[in-house]
N, C-alpha and C positions, 0 to 999 in steps of 0.2 A: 746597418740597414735591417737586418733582420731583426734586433733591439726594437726599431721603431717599427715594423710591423704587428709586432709581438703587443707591443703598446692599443697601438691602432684597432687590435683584435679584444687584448682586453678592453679599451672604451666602448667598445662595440656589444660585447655582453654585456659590460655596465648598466651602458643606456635601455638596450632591450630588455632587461631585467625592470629597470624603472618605468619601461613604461607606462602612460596612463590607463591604456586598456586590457593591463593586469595577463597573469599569465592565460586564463583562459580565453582570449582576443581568439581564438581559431574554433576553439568549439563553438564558441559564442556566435560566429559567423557560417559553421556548418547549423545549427541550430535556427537561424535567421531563415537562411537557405533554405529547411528542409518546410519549416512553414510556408514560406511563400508557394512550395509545391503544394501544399495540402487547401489554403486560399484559390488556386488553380482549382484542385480538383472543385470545390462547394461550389466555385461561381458558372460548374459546365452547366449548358441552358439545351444542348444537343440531347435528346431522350436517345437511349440506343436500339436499336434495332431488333426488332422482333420479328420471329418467324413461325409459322405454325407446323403440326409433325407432316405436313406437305410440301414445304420449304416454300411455303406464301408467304407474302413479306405482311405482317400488318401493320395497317398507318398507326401513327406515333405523331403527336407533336405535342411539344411542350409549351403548359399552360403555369406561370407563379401563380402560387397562392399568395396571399398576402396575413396569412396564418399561419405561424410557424416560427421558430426557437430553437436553440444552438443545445446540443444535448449537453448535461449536465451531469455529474457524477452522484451519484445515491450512495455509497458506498465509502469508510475508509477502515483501510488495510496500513496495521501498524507493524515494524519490523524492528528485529537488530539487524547492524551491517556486520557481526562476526567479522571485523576487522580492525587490525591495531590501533587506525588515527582514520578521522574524518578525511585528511588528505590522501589518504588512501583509496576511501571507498569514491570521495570524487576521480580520481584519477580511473577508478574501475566505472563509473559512469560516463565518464567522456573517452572512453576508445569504442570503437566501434566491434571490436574482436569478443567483447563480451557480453552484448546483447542484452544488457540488465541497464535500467533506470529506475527513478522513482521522483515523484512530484516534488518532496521534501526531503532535505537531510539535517540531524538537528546535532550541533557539535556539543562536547563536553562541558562547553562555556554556554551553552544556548543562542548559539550562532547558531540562525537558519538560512541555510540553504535553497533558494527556488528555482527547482530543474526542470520542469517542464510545466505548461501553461496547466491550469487545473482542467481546461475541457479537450484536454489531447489526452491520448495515452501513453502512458509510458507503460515498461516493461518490468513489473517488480512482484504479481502476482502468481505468474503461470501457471502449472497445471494443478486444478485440485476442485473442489465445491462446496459450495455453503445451499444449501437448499437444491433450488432448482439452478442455480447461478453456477456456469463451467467458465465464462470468459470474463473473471473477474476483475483485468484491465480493462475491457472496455467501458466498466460504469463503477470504478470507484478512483480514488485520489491514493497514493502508497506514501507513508513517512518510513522515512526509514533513522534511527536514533545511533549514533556512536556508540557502540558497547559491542564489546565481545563473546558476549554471553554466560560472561563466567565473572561478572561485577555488577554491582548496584546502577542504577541508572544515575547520573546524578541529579540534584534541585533544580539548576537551571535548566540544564532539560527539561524535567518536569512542566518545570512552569512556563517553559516557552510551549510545548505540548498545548498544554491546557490552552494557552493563548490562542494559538494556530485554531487548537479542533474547534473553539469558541467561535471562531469568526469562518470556519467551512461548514458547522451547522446551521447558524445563521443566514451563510451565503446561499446554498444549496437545500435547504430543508431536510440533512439528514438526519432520519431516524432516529433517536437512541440508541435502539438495537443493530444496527447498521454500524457500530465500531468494535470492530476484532480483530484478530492477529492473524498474522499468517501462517499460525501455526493451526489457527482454528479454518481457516480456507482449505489446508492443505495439508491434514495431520499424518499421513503418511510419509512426508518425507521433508519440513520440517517443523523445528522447534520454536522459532519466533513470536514475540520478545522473550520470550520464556520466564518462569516462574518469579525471577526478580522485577518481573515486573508489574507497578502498582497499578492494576485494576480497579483496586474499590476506589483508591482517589479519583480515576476517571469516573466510575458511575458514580462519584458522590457531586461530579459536576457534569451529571446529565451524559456522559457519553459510555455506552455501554449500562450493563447492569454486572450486579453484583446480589447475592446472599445477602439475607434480612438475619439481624443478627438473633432474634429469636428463632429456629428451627420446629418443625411440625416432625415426627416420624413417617417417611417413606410407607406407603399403603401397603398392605401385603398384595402381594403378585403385581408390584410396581414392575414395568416393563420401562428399563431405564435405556435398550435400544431405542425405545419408539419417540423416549424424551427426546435422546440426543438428538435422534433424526428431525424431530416437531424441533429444537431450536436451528436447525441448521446442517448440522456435523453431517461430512458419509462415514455411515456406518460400515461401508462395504467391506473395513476393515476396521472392524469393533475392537476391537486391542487400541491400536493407532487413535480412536478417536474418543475412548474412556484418557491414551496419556494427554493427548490434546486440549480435552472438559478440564481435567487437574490440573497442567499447567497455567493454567487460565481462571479457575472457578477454585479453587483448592490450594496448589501453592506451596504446600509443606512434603507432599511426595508425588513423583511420579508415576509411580508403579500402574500397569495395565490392570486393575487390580480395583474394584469398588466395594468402601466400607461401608457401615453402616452408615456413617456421616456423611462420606461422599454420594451416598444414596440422597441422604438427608438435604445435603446444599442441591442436588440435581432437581430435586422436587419441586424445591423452593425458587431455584432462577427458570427451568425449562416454563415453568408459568404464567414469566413475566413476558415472554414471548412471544 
């Protein structure tokens, strides 16, 4: 009896294992679910209630326009997942204890992942600034690439990369200058993609910029704060956001630290800006 229990129990993982609707079948249906709340909220037609500092109510009624558009992302934010295996970093995207997502995940083979709808937000930017920009989940797209930070990225990534950012510039009309790291949103606290990763192949197909490979010398009394700031960076911690500019523009050292060269390439990209 217990033999054929024992049986019964493994046919029973068997089959649930092979399921057709794959092991993600639950997030997949918390994920459904959480949409149809947010459809809920766009279709409310009730204006809410207003009062003035007399606590007079003022009228309110609601009028469609019949002008008007689903917002759209401007923005993407490229990452590593500093984690072992793509199965990992998904399994840290689908619990809810960790509070971290991202649009994209792109595996070691160039398996892409699509985690959340391009015109939601997900959670993969957090606290930091590019310009005048503090909530930069709510108006960019986050990929986030397999790599631990301390290896090459691989080909097919790459060129599944290029693929993706090819057809979200096209979809969305983003910028050029609108594709940076997370390290460049947030250099205070982290490193993302970090140094191994190919920059000038993206700005050599239009996403980001990169250093012209002829150099001008840096003007004397160049104010290479005021660059960073005019392309982006917070300054408010100029240590943090000269390693951020190297990671990203430079590539060979990180040091808080600007050469004459690193002067050189800051002159030359802050002005494509």
């Amino acid at each position: 009896m217990k033999q054929s229990a024992f049986f019964l129990l493994l046919l029973f993982i068997v089959l649930a294992s092979c399921s057709p609707k794959g092991p993600y079948a639950l997030t997949n249906k918390v994920y459904t679910d959480k949409t149809k709340t947010f459809v809920a909220a766009i279709q409310k037609q009730v204006p809410d209630s207003l009062a003035d500092s007399t606590g007079a109510q003022i009228p309110s009624e609601w009028v469609g326009t019949v002008n008007f558009g689903i917002r759209k992302p401007n923005y993407v934010i490229i990452h590593f997942t500093a984690q072992d295996s793509v199965q990992q970093t998904l399994k840290t995207f689908t619990v809810t204890s960790t509070q971290v997502s991202a649009h994209y995940v792109i595996a070691k083979n160039g398996k892409v992942f699509h985690m959340v709808n391009d015109y939601l937000r997900a959670n993969h930017a957090g606290v930091g600034k590019w310009g005048s920009i503090t909530d930069m989940n709510s108006c960019s797209i986050g990929i986030e690439i397999d790599n631990n930070g301390n290896e090459p990225f691989t080909a097919p990534q790459i060129n599944t990369l290029l693929a993706l950012l090819t057809n979200l510039k096209k979809a969305y009309n983003i910028p050029q200058a609108n594709f940076i790291g997370h390290q460049d949103f947030a250099p205070k606290r982290k490193p993302d993609p970090g140094p191994f990763f190919p920059w000038k192949t993206l700005a050599d197909h239009g996403f980001g910029y990169w250093s012209d490979d002829v150099l001008e010398l840096a003007p004397d009394g160049f104010d290479y704060t005021i660059a960073l700031k005019l392309m982006g960076y917070d300054t408010s911690d100029i240590n943090a956001a000269i390693v951020a500019f190297k990671r990203h523009f430079v590539q060979t050292d990180i040091k808080p630290q600007l050469t004459q060269l690193d002067l050189n390439v800051l002159y030359n990209v802050y002005q494509k800006y």
